[in-house]
C-alpha positions in Angstrom: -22.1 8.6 4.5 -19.9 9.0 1.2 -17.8 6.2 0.3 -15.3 6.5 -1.8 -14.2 3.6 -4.5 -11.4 4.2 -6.4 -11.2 2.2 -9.8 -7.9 2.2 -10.7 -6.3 0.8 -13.3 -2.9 -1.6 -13.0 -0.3 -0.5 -15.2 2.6 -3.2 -15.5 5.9 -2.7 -17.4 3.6 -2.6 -20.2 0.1 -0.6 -20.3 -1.9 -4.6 -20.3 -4.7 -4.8 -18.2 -4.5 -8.0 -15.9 -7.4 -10.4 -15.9 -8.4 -12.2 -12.6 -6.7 -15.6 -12.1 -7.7 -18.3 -10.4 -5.1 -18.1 -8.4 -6.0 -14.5 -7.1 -8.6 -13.0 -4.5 -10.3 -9.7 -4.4 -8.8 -7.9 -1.2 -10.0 -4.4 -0.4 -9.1 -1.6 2.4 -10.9 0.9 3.6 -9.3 3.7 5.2 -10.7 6.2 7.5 -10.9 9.5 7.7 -11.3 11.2 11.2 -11.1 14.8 12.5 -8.4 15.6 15.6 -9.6 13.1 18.5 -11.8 15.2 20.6 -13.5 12.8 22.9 -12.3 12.2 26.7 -10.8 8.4 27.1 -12.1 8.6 31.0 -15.2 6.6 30.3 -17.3 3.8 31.8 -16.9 0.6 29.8 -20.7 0.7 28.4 -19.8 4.1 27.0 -16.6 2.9 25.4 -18.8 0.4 23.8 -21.5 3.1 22.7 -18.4 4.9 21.3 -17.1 2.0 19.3 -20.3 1.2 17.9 -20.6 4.4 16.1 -17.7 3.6 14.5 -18.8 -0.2 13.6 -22.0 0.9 12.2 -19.8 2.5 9.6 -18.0 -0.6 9.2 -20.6 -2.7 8.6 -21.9 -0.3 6.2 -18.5 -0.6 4.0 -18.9 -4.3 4.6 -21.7 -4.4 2.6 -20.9 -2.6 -0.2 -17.9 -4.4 -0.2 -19.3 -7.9 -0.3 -21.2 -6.6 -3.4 -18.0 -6.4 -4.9 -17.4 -9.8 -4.9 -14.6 -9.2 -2.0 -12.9 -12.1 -0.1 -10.8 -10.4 2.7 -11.1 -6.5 3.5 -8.7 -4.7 5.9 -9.3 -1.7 8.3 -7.2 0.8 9.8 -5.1 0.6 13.0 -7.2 2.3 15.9 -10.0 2.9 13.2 -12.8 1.5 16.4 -11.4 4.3 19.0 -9.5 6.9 17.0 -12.1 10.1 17.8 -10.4 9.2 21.2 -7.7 11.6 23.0 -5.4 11.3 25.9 -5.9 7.3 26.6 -3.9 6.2 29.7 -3.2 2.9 30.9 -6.7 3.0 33.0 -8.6 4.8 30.7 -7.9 3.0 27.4 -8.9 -0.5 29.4 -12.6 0.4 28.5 -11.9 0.3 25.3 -10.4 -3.7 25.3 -11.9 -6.7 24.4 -10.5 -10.3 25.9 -9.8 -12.1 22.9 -8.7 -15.5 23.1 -6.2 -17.2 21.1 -8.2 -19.0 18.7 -4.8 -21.6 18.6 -5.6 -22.8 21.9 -9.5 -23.0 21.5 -12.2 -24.7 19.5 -13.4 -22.9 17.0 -15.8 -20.4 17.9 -18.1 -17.8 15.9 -18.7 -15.3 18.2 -21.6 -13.9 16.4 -23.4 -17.6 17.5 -22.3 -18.1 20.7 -22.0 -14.6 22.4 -21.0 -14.8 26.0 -19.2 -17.5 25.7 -16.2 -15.6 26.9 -16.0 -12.6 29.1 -15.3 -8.6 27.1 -16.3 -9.6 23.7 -18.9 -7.5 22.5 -17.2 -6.0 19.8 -15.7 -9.3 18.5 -19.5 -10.8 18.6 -20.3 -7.6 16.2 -17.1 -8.1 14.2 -18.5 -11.8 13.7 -21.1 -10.9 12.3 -20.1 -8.5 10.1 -17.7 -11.2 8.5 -20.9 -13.6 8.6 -23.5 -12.0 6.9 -21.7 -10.5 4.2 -19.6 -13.7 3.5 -16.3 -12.0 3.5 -13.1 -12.4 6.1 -12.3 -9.0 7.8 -8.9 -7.8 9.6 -10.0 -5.5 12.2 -7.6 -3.7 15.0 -9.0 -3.4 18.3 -7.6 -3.7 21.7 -7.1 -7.3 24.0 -6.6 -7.3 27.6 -6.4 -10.0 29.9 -6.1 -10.5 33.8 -2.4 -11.8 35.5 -1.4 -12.1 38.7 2.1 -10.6 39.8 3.0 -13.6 42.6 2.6 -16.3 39.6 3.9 -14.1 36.3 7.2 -12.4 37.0 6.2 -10.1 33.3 2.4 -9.2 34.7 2.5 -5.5 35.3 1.8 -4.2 38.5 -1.7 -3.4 37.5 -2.4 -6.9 37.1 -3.0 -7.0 33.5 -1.8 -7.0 29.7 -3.3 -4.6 27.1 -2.4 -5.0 23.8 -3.0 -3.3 20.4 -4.2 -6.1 18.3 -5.6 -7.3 15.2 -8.4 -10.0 14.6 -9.5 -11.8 12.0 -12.6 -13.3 11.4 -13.7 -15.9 8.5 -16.5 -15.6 6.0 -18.8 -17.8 8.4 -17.6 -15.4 11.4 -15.2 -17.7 13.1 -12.3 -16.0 14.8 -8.9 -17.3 12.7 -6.6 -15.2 14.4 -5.0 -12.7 16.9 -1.8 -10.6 16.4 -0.4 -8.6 19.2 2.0 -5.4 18.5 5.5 -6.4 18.9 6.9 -3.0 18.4 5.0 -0.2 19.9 5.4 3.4 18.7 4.2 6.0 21.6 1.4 3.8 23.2 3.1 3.1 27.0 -0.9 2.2 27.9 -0.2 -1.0 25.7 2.5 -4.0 26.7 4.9 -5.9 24.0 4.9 -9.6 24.1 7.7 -10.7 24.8 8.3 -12.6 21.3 6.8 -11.8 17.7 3.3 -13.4 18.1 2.9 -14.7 14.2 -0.4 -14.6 13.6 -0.5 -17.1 10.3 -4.1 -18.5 8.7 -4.7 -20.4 5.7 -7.9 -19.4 3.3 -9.5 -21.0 0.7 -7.9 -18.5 -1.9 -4.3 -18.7 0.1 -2.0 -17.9 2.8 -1.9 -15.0 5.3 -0.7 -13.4 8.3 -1.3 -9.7 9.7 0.9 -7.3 11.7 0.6 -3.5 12.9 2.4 -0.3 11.6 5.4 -0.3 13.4 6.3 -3.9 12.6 6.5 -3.4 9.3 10.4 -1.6 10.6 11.8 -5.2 12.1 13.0 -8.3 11.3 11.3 -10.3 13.8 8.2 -8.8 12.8 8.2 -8.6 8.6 11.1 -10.7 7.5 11.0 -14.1 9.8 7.1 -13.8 8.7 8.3 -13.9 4.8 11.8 -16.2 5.0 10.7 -18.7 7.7 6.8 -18.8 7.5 6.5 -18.3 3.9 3.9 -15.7 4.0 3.6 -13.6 0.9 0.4 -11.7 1.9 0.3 -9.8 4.6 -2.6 -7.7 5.9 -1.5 -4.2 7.4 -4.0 -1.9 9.7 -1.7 1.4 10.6 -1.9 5.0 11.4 1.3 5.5 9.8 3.9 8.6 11.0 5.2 10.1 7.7 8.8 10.9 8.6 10.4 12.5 5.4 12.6 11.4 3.3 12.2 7.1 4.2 9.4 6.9 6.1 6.5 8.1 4.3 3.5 5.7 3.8 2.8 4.9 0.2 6.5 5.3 -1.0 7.5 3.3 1.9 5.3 0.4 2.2 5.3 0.1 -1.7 9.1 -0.4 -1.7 8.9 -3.3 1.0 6.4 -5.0 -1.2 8.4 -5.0 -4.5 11.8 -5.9 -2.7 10.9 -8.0 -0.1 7.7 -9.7 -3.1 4.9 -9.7 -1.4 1.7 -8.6 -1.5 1.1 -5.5 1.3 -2.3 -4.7 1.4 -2.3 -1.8 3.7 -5.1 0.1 5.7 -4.1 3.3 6.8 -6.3 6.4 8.7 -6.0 9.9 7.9 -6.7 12.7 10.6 -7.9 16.4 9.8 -5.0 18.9 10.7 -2.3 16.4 11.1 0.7 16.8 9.2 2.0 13.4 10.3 -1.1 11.2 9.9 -1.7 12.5 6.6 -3.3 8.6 5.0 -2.3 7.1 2.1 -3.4 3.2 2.1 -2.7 0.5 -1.1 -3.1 -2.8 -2.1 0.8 -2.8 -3.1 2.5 -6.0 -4.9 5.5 -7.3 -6.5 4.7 -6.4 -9.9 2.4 -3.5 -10.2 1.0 -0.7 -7.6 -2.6 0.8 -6.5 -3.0 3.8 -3.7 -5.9 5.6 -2.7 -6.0 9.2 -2.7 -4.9 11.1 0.6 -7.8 13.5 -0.3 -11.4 11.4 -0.8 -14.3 12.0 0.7 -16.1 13.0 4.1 -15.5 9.7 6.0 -13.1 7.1 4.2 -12.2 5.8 0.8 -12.4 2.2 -0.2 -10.1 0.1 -2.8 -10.8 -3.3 -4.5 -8.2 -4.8 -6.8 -8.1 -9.0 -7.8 -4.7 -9.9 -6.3 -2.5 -12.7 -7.9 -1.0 -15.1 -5.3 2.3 -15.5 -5.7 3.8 -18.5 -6.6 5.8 -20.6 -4.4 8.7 -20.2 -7.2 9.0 -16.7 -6.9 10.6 -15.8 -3.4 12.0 -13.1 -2.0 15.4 -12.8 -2.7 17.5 -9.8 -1.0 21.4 -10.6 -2.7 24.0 -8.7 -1.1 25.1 -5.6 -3.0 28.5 -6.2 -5.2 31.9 -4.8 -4.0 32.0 -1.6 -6.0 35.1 0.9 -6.7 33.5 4.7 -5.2 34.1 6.7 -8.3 35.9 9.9 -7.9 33.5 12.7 -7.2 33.0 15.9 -8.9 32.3 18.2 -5.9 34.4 17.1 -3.5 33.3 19.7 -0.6 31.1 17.6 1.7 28.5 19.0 3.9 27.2 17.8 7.0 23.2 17.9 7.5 21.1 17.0 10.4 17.2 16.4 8.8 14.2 16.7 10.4 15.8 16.8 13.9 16.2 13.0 13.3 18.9 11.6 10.5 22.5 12.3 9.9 23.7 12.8 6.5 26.7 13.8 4.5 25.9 15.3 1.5 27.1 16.4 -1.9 26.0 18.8 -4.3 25.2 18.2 -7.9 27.0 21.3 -9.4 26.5 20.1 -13.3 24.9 19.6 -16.0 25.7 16.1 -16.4 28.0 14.4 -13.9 29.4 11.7 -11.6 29.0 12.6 -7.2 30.1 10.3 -4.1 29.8 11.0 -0.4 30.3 8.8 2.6 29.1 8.6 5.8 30.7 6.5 8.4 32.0 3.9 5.7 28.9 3.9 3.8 29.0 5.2 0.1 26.9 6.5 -2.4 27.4 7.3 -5.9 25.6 9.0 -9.0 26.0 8.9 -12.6 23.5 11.6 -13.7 22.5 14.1 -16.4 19.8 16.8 -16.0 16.9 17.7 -19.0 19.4 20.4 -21.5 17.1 23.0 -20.1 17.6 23.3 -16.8 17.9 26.5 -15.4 21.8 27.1 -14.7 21.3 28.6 -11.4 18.1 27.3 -10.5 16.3 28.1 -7.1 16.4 24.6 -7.0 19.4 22.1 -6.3 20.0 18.3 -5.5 21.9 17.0 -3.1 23.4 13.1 -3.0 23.4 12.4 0.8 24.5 9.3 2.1 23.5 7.8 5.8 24.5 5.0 7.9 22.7 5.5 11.8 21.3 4.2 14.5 17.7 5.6 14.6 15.8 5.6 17.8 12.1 6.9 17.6 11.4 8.9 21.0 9.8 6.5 23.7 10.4 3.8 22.1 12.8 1.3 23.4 13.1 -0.2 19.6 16.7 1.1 17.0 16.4 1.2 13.5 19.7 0.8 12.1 19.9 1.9 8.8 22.0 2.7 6.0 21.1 4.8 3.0 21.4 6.7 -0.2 19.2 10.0 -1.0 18.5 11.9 -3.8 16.7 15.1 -3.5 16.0 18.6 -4.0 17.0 21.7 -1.6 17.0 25.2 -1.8 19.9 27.3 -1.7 19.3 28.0 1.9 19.3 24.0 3.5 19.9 21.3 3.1 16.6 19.8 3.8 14.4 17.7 1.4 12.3 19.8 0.1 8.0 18.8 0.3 6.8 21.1 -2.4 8.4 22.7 -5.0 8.8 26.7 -5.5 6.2 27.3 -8.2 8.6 29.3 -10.2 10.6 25.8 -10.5 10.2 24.5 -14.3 9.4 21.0 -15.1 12.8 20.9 -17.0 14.9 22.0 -13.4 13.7 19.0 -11.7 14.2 16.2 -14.7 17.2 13.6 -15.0 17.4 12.6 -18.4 19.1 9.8 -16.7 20.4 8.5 -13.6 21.8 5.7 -11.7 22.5 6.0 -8.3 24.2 3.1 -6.2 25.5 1.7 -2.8 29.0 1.5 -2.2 30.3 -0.7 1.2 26.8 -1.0 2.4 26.6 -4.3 4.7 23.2 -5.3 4.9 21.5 -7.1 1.5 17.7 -6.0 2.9 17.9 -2.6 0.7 14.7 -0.9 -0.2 14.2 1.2 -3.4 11.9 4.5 -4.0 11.8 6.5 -6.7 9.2 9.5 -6.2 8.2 12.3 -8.4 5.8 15.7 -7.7 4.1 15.0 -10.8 0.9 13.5 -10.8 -0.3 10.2 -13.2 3.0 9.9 -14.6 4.1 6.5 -15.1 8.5 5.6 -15.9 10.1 2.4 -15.6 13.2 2.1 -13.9 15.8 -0.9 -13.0 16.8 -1.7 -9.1 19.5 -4.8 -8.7 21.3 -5.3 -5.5 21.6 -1.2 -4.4 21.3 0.3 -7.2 18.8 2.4 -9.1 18.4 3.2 -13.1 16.1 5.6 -14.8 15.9 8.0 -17.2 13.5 10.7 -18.2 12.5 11.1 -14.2 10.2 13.6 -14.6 9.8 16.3 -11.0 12.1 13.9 -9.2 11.2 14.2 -5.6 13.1 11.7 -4.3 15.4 8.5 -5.0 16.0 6.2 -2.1 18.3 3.4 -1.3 16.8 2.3 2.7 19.1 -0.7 3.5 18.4 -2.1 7.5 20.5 -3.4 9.2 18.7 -5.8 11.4 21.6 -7.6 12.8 22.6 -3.9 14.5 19.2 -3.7 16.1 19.6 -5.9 18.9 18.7 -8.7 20.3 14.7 -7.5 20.6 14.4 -6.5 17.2 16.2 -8.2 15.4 16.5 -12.0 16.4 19.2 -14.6 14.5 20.2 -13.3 11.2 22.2 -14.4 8.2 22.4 -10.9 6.9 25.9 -9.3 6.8 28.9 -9.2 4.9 29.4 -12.9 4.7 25.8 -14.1 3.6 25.6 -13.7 0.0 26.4 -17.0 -1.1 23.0 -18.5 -1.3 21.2 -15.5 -2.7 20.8 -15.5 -6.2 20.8 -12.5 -8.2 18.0 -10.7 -9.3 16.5 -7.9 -11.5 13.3 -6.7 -10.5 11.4 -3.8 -13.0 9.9 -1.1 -10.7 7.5 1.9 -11.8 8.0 5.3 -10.8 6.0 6.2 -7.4 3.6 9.4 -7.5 3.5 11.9 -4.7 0.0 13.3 -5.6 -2.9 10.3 -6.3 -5.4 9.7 -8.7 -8.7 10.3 -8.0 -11.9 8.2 -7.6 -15.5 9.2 -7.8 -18.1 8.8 -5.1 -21.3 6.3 -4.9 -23.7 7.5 -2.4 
């Protein structure tokens, strides 16, 4: 088996080369790399342990060569133990689930010394000692399932049990530290949802952490409570993340909750063959500098290291609410409607000149651009960009869970839609898709979580830009594929999602204002080398 370890070097708002503190731990991800699932989930338990095993002897095999890098905590993929797996049920998937206790409520127990000592943990007694004999902790998703009985639980399902995806995590020594249920499921019915977020928070010798799954990374409940209330600022992500274009794709995505919300994400992802939607892309993102893996590394997986500073207790999130701005008067004034990727609302403007001020709104909430293109842009290029501005309920199909959002979107179209474009024509010049400068900002947006992204086609190209309470600065954007302001607001959600909240129009007054530097995200990745 080929591993893949990609040295990459962190590039701050200058080009200095951080040293290891000793306030810092060496994390590292490795993320999988899996064909289209092919095997049938109808399966006796001792199979579904064969099966799993296959997978785990590839595990351990990372965790070695990881624990010769000097790593403390590693992190792998969501469904990375089952994913060769199609067409789980409710019945079928139960062969695949451990019962993991909640090490809260037990003594502590190394499950790698005292095997048997609960019921359906053969995997976790592997997993132990994994963590053991290498002398690392590992983050590992599997499955949990335990036993109710209707007449006494008015919840238990009418099969008489509760499967959930979960995450474990067990200490260098092998002890289990903790177990994180999904809160927020995205198409698994075989699985339940507890019925509250299920905050999975351990303390380490080299800091503070908690875990949560894919999905979760959307809610309040789920990602914010965890960082305002619990006052966790590392967080270990396993997902098989759903690229949906323009917001929701992994490595712009996650690296925009890590700088805004200043944490430190450190994000396991899998990549299936042939899938257009599970496409990879993992990171060890942080406040102040980014790392991905490729989307394109070896036969099996890639693996990342980076030393990771904690963050101080000084520097907290801070999410101000946007200023009341004046929407300029805009320079196109025909507004188009646009309905992308069968999903998201938008109205829309197009950039007709050379240099220029746009506005849209949609449903109260504003966007403007202040802009100017390279001088050598083609007049009437193939290629045009579009301001679109979005305020919407989004609900994901089969799942009970909205994501209310509001937005700002800068992209490329062709002539023929109004559709973000994923590649570029490759009679497109580098000088039809540069801004010499822009600054694009939020106008009546009600929510003070806002996310930025700025993303380019162009590969190992590095440009620093400004983002202060919804609003975006740059020049010299190179290939701009997309700049995004995601604002969510949680307290639209719902009661499920989104819990008590002081965001809204009136909670500004104790958030202090903030400038954050942020670097210019790349849409193709640089590549490592391979050690046999």
């Amino acid at each position: 088996m080929y591993l893949v370890l990609a040295l990459l070097f962190v590039q701050l708002t200058t080009t200095t080369i951080l040293a290891r503190e000793t306030s810092s731990f060496t994390a590292a991800i490795y993320e999988v790399n899996v064909a289209m699932p092919d095997r049938l989930s109808n399966v006796s338990r001792t199979q579904a342990i064969s099966m799993m095993r296959g997978r785990l002897a590839k595990y351990s095999v990372v965790a070695k060569d990881t624990a010769k890098l000097n790593v403390d905590i590693m992190v792998f993929p969501e469904y990375g133990l089952f994913a060769e797996v199609k067409d789980l049920t409710r019945n079928s998937v139960t062969n695949f689930l451990d019962s993991i206790p909640d090490p809260t409520k037990i003594e502590p127990w190394i499950p790698c010394d005292n095997p048997g000592l609960y019921p359906n943990t053969e995997i976790q007694e592997s997993l132990s000692c994994m963590a053991k004999e290498n002398g690392i902790y590992i983050v590992v998703n599997l499955g949990d399932k335990h036993n109710c009985n209707p007449n006494d639980d008015l919840n238990c399902p009418a099969d008489g049990r509760y499967q959930y995806n979960t995450n474990v995590v067990y200490s260098s020594n092998g002890t289990l530290v903790a177990r994180y249920h999904k809160k927020h499921l995205f198409y698994e019915p075989y699985f339940n949802s507890p019925p509250t977020a299920d905050y999975a928070v351990f303390d380490t010798p080299f800091g503070r952490f908690a875990t949560i799954v894919c999905f979760d990374i959307l809610f309040k409940d789920t990602l914010i409570d965890l960082i305002e209330k619990h006052k966790v600022r590392n967080i270990l992500f396993p997902n098989l993340w759903v690229d949906i274009p323009p917001f929701f794709l992994s490595i712009p995505f996650h690296r925009s909750i890590a700088k805004a919300a200043k944490i430190n994400l450190i994000s396991a992802n899998m990549k299936i063959e042939g899938n257009q939607y599970n496409r990879g892309g993992s990171g060890l993102y942080t406040p102040r500098f980014k790392v991905y893996t490729t989307t394109r590394m070896g036969k099996h997986g890639s693996l990342l290291k980076l030393d990771v500073r904690n963050l101080k207790d000084d520097d907290v999130p801070s999410f101000p609410l946007p200023p009341k701005r004046k929407l300029p008067k805009s320079d196109n004034p025909q507004v188009k409607s646009t309905f992308m990727y069968k999903l998201l609302n938008f109205s829309t403007v197009t950039l007709l000149k050379q240099k220029g001020v746009v506005s849209v709104c949609e449903q109260g909430a504003c966007c403007a651009l202040e802009y100017e293109f390279h001088p050598k842009r083609t007049p009437k290029s193939e290629v045009n960009y579009i301001l679109a501005a979005g305020n919407q309920e989004i609900f994901f199909s089969n799942n009970k869970d909205a994501v209310n959002t509001q937005s700002c979107v800068l992209c490329p179209v062709n002539n023929e839609t109004l559709q973000c474009l994923q590649t570029l024509p490759e009679n497109v010049t580098d000088e039809d898709t540069i801004f010499r400068t822009l600054k694009m900002y939020t106008v009546n947006f009600n929510t003070r979580y806002l996310f930025p992204q700025l993303n380019s086609f162009k590969a190992n190209t590095t440009i620093q830009c400004t983002h202060s309470k919804g609003q975006i600065e740059a020049s010299n954007v190179p290939r701009l594929y997309s700049a995004i302001i995601l604002g969510r607001v949680y307290y639209s959600d719902g009661p499920t999602s989104a819990g008590p909240t002081s965001d809204g129009p009136n909670s500004a007054a104790s958030y202090t204002y903030t400038v954050s530097v942020c670097t210019l995200v790349m849409m193709t990745f640089i590549l490592g080398y391979l050690i046999v």
